[in-house]
C-alpha positions in Angstrom: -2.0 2.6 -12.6 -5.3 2.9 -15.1 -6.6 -0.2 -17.0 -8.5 1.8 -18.7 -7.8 2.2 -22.6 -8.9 5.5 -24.3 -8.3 5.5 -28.0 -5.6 7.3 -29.6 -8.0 10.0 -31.8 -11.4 10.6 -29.5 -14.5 12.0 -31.1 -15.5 14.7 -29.8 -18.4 14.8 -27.2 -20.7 15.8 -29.6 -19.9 12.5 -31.7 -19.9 10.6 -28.9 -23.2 12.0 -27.7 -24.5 11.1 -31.3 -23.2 7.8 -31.3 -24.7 6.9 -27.7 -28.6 8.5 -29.3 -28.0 5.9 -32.2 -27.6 3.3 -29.5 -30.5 4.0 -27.7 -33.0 4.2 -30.8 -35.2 1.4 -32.2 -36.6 -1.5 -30.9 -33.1 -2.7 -29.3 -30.6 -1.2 -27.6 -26.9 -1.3 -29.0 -24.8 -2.0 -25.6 -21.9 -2.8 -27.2 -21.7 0.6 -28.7 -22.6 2.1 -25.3 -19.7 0.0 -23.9 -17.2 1.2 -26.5 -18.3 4.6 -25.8 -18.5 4.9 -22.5 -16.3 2.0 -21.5 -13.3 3.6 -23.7 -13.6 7.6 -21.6 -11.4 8.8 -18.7 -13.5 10.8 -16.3 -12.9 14.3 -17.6 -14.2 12.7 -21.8 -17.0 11.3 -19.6 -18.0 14.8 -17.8 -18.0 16.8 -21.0 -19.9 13.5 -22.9 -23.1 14.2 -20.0 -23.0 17.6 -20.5 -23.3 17.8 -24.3 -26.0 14.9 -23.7 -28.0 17.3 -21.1 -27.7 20.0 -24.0 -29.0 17.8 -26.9 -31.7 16.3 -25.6 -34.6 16.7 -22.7 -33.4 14.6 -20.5 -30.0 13.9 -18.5 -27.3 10.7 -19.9 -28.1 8.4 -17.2 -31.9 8.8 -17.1 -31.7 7.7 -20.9 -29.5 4.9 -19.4 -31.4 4.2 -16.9 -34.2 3.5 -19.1 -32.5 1.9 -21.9 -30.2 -0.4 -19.6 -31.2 -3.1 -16.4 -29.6 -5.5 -14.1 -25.7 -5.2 -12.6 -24.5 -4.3 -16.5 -26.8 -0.7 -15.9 -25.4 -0.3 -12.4 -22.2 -0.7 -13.6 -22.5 2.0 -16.3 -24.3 4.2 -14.7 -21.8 4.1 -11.4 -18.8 4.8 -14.5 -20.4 7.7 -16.0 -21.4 9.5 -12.9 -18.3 11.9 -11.7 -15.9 10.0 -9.3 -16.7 12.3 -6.4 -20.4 11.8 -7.1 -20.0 7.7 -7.5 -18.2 7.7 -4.2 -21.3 9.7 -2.4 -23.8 7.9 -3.6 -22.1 4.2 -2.9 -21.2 6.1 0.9 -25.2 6.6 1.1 -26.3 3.5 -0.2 -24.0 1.6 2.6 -25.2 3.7 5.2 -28.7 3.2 4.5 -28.5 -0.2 3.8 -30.5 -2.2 6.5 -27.8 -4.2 7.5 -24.6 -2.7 8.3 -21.8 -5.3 8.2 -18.0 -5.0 7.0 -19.2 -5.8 3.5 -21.4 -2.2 3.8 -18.8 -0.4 6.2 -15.9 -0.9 4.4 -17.2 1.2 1.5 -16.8 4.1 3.8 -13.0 3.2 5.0 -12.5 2.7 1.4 -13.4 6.5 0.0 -11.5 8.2 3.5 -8.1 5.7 3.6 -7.4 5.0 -0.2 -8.2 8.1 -2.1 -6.4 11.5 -1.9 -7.4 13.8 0.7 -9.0 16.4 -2.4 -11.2 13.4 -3.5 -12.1 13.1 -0.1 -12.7 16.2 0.3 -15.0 16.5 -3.3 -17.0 13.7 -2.2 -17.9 15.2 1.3 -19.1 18.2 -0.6 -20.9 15.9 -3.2 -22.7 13.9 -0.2 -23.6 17.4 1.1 -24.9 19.1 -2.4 -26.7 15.3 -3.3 -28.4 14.5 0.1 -28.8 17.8 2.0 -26.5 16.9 5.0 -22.9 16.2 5.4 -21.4 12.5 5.6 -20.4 13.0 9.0 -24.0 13.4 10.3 -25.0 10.6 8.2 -22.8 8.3 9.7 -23.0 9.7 13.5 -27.1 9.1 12.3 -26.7 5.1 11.1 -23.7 3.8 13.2 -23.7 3.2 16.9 -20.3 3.4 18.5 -17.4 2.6 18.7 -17.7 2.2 14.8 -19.2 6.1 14.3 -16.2 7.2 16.4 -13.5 5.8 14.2 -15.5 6.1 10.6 -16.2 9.7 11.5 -12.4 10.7 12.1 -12.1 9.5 8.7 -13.7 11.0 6.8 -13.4 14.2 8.7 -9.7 13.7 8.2 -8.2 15.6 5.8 -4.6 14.2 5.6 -1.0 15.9 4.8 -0.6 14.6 1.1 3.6 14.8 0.9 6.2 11.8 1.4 7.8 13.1 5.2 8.1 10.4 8.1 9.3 11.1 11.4 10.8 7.6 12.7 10.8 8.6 16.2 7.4 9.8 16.1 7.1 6.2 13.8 8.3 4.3 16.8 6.6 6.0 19.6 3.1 5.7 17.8 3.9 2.1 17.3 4.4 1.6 21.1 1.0 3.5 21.8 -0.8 1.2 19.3 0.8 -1.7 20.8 -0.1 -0.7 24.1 -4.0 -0.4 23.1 -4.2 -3.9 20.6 -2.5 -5.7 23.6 -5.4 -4.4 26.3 -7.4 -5.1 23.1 -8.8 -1.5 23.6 -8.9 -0.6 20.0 -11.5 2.0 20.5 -8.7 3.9 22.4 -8.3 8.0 21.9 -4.9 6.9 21.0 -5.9 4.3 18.1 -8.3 6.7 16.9 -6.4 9.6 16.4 -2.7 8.0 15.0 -5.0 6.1 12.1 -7.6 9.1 11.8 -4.8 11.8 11.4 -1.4 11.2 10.6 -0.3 11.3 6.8 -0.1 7.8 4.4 3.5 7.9 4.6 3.9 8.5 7.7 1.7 5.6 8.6 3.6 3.3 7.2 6.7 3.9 8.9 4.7 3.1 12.1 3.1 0.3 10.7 6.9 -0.8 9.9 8.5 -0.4 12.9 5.4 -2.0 14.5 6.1 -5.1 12.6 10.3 -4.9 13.6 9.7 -4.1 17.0 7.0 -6.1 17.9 7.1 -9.4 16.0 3.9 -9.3 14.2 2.3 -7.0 11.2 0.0 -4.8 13.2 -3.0 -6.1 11.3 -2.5 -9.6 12.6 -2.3 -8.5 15.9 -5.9 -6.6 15.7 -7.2 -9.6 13.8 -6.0 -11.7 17.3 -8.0 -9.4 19.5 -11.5 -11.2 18.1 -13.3 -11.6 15.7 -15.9 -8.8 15.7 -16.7 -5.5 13.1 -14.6 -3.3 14.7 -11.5 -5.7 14.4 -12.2 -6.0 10.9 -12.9 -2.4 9.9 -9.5 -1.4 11.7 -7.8 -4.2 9.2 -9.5 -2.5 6.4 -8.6 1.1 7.6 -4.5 -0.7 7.9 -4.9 -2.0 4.5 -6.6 0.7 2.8 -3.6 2.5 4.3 -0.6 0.7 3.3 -1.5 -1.8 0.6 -5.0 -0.6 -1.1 -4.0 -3.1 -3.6 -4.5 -5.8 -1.1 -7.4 -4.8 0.0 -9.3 -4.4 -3.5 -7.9 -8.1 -4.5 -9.2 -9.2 -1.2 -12.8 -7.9 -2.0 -12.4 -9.5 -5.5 -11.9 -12.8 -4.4 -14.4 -12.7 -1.7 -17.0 -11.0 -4.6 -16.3 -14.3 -6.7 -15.8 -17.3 -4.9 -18.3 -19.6 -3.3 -21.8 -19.8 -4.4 -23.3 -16.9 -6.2 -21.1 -13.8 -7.1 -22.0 -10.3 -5.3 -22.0 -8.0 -8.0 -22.4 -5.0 -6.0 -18.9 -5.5 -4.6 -17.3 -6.5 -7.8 -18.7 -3.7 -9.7 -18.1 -1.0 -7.3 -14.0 -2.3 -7.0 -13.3 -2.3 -10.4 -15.2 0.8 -11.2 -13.8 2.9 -8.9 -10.5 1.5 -9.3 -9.6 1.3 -13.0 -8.4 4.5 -13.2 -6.5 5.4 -10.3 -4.7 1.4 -9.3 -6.5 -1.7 -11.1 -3.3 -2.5 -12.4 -1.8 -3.3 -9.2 -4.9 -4.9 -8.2 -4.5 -7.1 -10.6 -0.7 -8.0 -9.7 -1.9 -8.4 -5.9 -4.8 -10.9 -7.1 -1.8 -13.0 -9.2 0.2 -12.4 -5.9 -2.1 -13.8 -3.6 -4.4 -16.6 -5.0 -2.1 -17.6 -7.7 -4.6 -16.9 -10.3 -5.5 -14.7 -13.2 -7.8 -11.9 -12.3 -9.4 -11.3 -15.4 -10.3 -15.2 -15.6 -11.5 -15.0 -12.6 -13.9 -12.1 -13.7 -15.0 -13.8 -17.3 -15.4 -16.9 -15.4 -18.0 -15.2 -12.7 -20.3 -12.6 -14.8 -22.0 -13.1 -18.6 -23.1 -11.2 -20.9 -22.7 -7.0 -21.5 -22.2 -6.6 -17.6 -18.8 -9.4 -18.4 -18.1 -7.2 -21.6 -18.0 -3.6 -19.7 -16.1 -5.1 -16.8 -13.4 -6.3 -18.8 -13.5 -3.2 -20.9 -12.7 -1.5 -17.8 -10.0 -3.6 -17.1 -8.4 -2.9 -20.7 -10.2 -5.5 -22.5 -11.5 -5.1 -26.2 -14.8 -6.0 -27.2 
C-alpha cells in the first residue's frame, strides 16, 4: 500500500516539465516546487516527465538536478525520479562496491531479490546489465567471498513462482531439513540454500510456519542463536524480507534514526523504494513495534527540503 499522493487532475508532462525549468531558473532554485512536482508522480508520470525533459532541453532531468540540487535532499530526488528497476541497480552497485561490506551494505541486495516481485527482479538484473556492462551475478561472485556470494547469488538468480500454492507436506519436510542445518549451525548447507533461494513467497511461509509449530521457536530466532556473525544476520534479512518485509523496512528505520547521527543513506533508500509498493504497512509495523509515530520519528531526525520530500513521499503536504 502507496503513501504516495498524486493529485486528482495531473498536468501533463509537458507542464510539468515547464514547471520543473521554472524551478531551476534564476539565481535560486525553487525546491519546493521540484518537491511538489516530482514528489506528487507515480513512476509511470515520472518516466514520461524525463522523457519530455530529454526532448526540451540539451541535457537529461537528473543532470539538471544534479546540478541544481546537493546533499541527502538531491540523492533522495534523484534516486525517486530514476525508474524503479534502474534505482534498485544502481543502490545493488553502490553496496557492492562500497569498501566495506557489512549487513548495512548486504542487505540492500536481499532486499531487491526477497521483497520485490520476481519481474522487478528480473528488470533490475537487466538494468544492472544494460548500466554496468556485466550482470549482478558476476558482480557479486566478484565483491563477496563465500559463504555470503553463495547464498546472495541464488537470490538474485532466483526467479520465483509468483501464485498463492503451498504444499504442507513439502512445508513440513523443508522445515525439518532447515532444522536439521540451524541445529548443526551449518547454515551455508545445500539444503538452506536452495529451500530459501527457490521455493515461492507463499510457500515459504508455510515452512516458516510449521517451523515455528513444530519446533518451538520462529526460525529466525533460531539462526539469530547460532552467533552473531554476517551470515546469521543476512539469513534473518533473507526470513524477513520473506515473510514480513514490513518488519524488516521498520527495522532499518529505526536503526537509520536512533542513536547519534541519522544515516541518511538508509532512510532515504527505505522510504524511496518503498512508498509505492508497502510504506503503509511500514508505517503500521513501526507503530507495532517501537510504540511510536513513524512520521515523527522522520520530522524529528532530517531538516529542511530533504524532511519536506521525505514526508511528501510518505503522503505529507507541503
Amino acid at each position: 500500500m502507496s503513501t504516495r499522493r498524486v493529485p486528482d487532475n495531473v498536468p501533463t508532462p509537458a507542464e510539468d516539465c515547464q514547471s520543473l525549468e521554472e524551478a531551476f531558473k534564476g539565481w535560486g532554485t525553487d525546491e519546493k516546487k521540484i518537491i511538489r512536482v516530482l514528489g506528487c508522480r507515480n513512476a509511470s508520470q515520472r518516466r514520461k516527465i524525463r522523457d519530455t525533459y530529454q526532448q526540451r532541453n540539451t541535457k537529461s532531468l537528473i543532470d539538471s538536478l544534479h546540478s541544481e540540487l546537493s546533499g541527502d535532499f538531491r540523492k533522495a530526488v534523484i534516486l525517486w525520479t530514476y525508474d524503479p528497476p534502474e534505482r534498485d541497480a544502481k543502490l545493488a552497485n553502490e553496496a557492492l562496491k562500497s569498501r566495506k561490506k557489512g549487513i548495512n551494505q548486504l542487505q540492500v541486495i536481499v532486499e531487491i531479490a526477497c521483497a520485490s516481485s520476481p519481474h522487478h527482479l528480473m528488470a533490475v538484473r537487466q538494468a544492472y546489465c544494460s548500466l554496468f556492462d556485466c550482470s549482478l551475478e558476476e558482480e557479486i561472485t566478484a565483491n563477496v567471498s563465500l559463504p555470503l556470494r553463495k547464498i546472495l547469488v541464488g537470490l538474485v538468480s532466483s526467479y520465483r513462482y509468483d501464485k498463492e500454492v503451498e504444499d504442507l507436506n513439502v512445508a513440513s519436510l523443508e522445515a525439518a531439513k532447515l532444522h536439521d542445518a540451524i541445529k548443526a549451525k551449518q547454515l551455508d548447507q545445500d539444503n538452506v540454500m536452495w529451500i530459501l533461494c527457490t521455493r515461492n513467497v507463499c510457500q515459504l511461509k508455510a515452512t516458516f510456519e510449521c517451523y515455528r509449530n513444530n519446533y518451538g521457536n520462529p526460525i529466525d530466532q533460531d539462526i539469530k542463536n547460532c552467533g552473531k556473525g554476517i551470515l546469521e544476520s543476512i539469513l534473518k534479512v533473507v526470513i524477513w524480507c520473506i515473510d514480513s518485509p514490513e518488519k524488516h523496512f521498520a527495522e532499518v528505520i529505526r536503526g537509520a534514526i536512533i542513536g547519534l547521527g541519522t544515516d541518511e543513506d538508509s532512510l532515504t533508500r527505505v522510504i524511496v523504494t518503498r512508498a509505492e509498493i508497502d510504506m503503509m504497512k511500514v508505517r503500521g509495523e513501526y507503530f507495532n513495534t517501537y510504540k511510536s509515530s513513524l512520521d515523527k520519528a522522520v520530522v524529528g531526525d532530517t531538516s529542511g527540503d530533504y524532511r519536506d520530500f521525505l514526508m511528501t513521499l510518505l503522503g505529507d503536504k507541503i
